[in-house]
C-alpha positions in Angstrom: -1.9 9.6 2.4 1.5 9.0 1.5 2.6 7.5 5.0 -0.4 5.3 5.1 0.2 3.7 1.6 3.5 3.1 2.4 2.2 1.6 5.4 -0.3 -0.6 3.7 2.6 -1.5 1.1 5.7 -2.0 3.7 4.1 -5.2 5.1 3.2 -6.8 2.1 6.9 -6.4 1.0 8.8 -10.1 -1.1 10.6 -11.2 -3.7 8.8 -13.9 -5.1 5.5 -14.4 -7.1 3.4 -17.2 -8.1 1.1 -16.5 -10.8 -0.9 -20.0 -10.4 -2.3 -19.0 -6.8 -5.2 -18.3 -6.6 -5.9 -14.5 -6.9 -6.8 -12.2 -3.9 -8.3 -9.5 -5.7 -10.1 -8.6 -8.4 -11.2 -5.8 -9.9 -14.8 -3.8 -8.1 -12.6 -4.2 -4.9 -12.8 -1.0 -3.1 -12.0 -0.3 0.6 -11.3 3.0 2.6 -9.4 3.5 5.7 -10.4 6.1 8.8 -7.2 8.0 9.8 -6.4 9.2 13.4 -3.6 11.4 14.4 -3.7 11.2 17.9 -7.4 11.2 19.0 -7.7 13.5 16.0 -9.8 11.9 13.3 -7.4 13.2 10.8 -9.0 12.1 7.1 -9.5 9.2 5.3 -8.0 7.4 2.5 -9.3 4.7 -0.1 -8.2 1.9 -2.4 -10.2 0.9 -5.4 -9.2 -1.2 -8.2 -10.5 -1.1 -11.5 -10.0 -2.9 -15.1 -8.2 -1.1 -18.2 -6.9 -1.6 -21.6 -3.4 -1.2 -22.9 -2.4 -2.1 -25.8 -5.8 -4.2 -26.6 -4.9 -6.0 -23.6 -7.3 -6.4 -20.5 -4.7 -4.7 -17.3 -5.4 -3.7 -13.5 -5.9 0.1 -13.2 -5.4 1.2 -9.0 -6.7 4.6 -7.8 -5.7 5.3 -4.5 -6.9 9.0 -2.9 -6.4 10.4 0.4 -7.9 13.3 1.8 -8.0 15.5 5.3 -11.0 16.4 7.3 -12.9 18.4 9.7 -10.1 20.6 11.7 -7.7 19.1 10.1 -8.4 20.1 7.1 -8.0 24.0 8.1 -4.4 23.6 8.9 -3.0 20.7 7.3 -4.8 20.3 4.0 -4.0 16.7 2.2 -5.1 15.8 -1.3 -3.6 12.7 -2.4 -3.9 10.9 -6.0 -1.7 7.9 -6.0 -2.5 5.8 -9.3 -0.9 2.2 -10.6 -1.4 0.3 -14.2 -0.1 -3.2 -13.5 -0.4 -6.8 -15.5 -3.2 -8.9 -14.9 -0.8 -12.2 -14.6 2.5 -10.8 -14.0 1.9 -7.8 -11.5 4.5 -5.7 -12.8 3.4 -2.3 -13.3 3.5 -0.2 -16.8 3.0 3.2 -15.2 2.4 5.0 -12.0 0.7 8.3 -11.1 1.6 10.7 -8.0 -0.2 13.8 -8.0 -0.4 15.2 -4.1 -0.7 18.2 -2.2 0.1 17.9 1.7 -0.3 21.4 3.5 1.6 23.0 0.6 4.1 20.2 -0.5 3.2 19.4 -3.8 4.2 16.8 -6.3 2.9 16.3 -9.6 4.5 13.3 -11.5 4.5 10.1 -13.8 6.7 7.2 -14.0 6.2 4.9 -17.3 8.2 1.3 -16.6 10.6 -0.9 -19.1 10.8 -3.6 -17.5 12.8 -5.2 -20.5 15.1 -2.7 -19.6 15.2 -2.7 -16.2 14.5 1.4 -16.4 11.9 3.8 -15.7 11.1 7.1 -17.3 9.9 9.6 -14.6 7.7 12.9 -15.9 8.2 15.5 -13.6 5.2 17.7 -14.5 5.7 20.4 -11.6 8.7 20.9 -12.4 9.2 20.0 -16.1 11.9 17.4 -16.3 12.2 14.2 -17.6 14.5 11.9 -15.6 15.4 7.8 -16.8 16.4 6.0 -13.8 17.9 2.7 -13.4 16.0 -0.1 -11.5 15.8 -3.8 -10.5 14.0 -6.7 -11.6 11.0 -6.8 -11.0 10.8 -3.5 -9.4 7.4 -2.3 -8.3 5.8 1.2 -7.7 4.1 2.2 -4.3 0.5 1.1 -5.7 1.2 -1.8 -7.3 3.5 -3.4 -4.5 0.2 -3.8 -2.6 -1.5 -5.9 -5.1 1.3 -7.6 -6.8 2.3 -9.3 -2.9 -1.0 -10.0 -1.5 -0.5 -13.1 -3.6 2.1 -13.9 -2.6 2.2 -18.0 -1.6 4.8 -17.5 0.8 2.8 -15.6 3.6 0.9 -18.1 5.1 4.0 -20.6 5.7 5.8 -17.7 7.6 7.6 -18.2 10.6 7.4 -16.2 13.7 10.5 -13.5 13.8 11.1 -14.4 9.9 11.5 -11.8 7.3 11.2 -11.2 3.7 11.9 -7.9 1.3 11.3 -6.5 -2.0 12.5 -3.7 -3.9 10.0 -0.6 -4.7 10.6 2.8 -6.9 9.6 5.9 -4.7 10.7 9.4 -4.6 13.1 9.0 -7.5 15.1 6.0 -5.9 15.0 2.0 -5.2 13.3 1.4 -1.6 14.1 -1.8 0.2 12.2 -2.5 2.8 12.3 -5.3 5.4 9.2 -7.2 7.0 8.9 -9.3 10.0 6.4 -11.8 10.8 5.0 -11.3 14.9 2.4 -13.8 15.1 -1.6 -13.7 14.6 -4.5 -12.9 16.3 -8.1 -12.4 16.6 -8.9 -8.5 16.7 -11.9 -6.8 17.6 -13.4 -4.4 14.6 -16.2 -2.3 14.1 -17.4 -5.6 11.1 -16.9 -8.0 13.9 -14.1 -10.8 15.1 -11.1 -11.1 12.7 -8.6 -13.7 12.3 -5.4 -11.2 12.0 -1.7 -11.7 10.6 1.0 -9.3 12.3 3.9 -8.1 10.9 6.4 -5.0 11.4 8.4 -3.6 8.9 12.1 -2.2 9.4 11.2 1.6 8.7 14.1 4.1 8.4 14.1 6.2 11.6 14.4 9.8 11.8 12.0 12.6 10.4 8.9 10.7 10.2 9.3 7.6 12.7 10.3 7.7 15.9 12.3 3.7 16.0 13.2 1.3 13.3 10.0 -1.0 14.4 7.4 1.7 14.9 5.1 0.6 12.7 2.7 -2.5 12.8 0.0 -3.9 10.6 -2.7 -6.5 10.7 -3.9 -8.2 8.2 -6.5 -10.3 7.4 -5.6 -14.1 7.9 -7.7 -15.4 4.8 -7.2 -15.3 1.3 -8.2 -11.5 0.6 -5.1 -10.4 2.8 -6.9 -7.4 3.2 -5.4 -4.2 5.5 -7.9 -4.1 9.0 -5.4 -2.2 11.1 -2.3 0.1 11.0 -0.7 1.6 13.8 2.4 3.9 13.7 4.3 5.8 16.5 5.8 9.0 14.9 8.7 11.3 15.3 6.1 13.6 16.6 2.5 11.9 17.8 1.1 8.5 16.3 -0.9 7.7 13.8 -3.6 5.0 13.7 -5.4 3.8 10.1 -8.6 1.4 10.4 -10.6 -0.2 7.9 -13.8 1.8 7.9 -15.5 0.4 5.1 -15.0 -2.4 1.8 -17.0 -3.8 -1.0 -16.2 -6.2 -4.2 -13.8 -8.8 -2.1 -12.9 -11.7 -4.3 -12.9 -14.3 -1.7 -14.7 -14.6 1.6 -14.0 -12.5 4.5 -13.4 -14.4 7.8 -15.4 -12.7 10.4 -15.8 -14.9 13.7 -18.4 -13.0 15.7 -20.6 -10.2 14.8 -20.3 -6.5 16.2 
């Protein structure tokens, strides 16, 4: 789970944010991804986005879960909870959730943001520490990178080979990550024809991927910048994530044929 939601997120990655555009979510959206390692169908992982209350006022609550299957399941057990509260206008978050088990590896934390401060205060229940870390403007968690950048009104006037970058709190440390725009096209899915965006982000290489641009995405080329494709080549294998199923889009989903 947590190297396909840094996938979903990596692509999505800017700087900037215009709170007048028109929104490309809302919340009842809910989608799920089918996850192959290999020809393996390895698990499945979903996104769903719900509506809270902090402070008597009306926020986005995420809930992201992943979760191994079939064989899979028997030796590499996953059981992902990756959770995001984030501002309705603004997008910045006020707290994240990480609560994971993959085949034994185990984390069990919460990260509360000040972002008058510039700081975050990080809950490590596993372990029972508290940690304050420093951070940047505007800083995002995994979760709420996603959502805060698929409104971004920047996207559609990219530039084939352009880039753009944002700064996200992961693992106890600011992650910069780097996007470029490929080009678009028309991919075949299970839901029919879809008008695709491609980028690639600039991934660090060594235990996980295999070269700096292993790593591509497709998005949807409409307003609901919605996920349809991820592909990854690995330090070991590749990985392959597909939309499998959605429901609660804001905006209408280009589809130019049917299956």
């Amino acid at each position: 789970m947590k190297k396909v939601l840094l996938l979903i997120t990596v692509f999505w990655t800017t700087v900037s944010f215009d709170i007048q555009k028109e929104s490309a979510y809302d919340s009842g959206e809910w989608f799920k991804f089918r996850i192959h390692y290999g020809l393996i169908n390895a698990g499945y992982a979903t996104l769903e986005l719900k509506e809270s209350v902090r402070n008597n006022k009306k926020i986005f609550h995420a809930v992201g879960n992943g979760y191994s299957t079939g064989m899979t399941k028997l030796f590499f057990k996953v059981e992902d909870n990756y959770e995001s509260y984030f501002d309705k206008l603004t997008g910045k978050p006020y707290q994240y959730v990480r609560k994971i088990n993959e085949g034994g590896y185990t984390k069990n934390q919460e990260g509360f943001f000040n972002q008058d401060s510039n700081k975050i205060l990080v809950k490590d229940y596993k372990n029972n520490t508290e940690k304050t870390f420093a951070v940047s403007e505007n800083v995002q968690d995994i979760i709420s990178t996603f959502y805060y950048l698929r409104n971004n009104p920047n996207v559609d006037k990219l530039k084939v080979g352009e880039s753009i970058a944002v700064d996200m709190f992961f693992d106890d440390e600011i992650t910069k990550f780097k996007l470029k725009f490929i080009g678009r096209e028309d991919l075949d899915t299970k839901f029919g024809t879809i008008p695709t965006m491609i980028f690639r982000p600039m991934v660090q290489t060594g235990r996980i991927f295999k070269e700096q641009e292993s790593v591509t995405v497709w998005i949807s080329d409409d307003d609901n910048k919605l996920p349809i494709c991820i592909k990854a080549s690995l330090a070991v294998g590749s990985l392959k994530a597909d939309l499998d199923s959605f429901k609660g889009l804001r905006n209408s989903f280009s589809i130019k044929a049917n299956p």
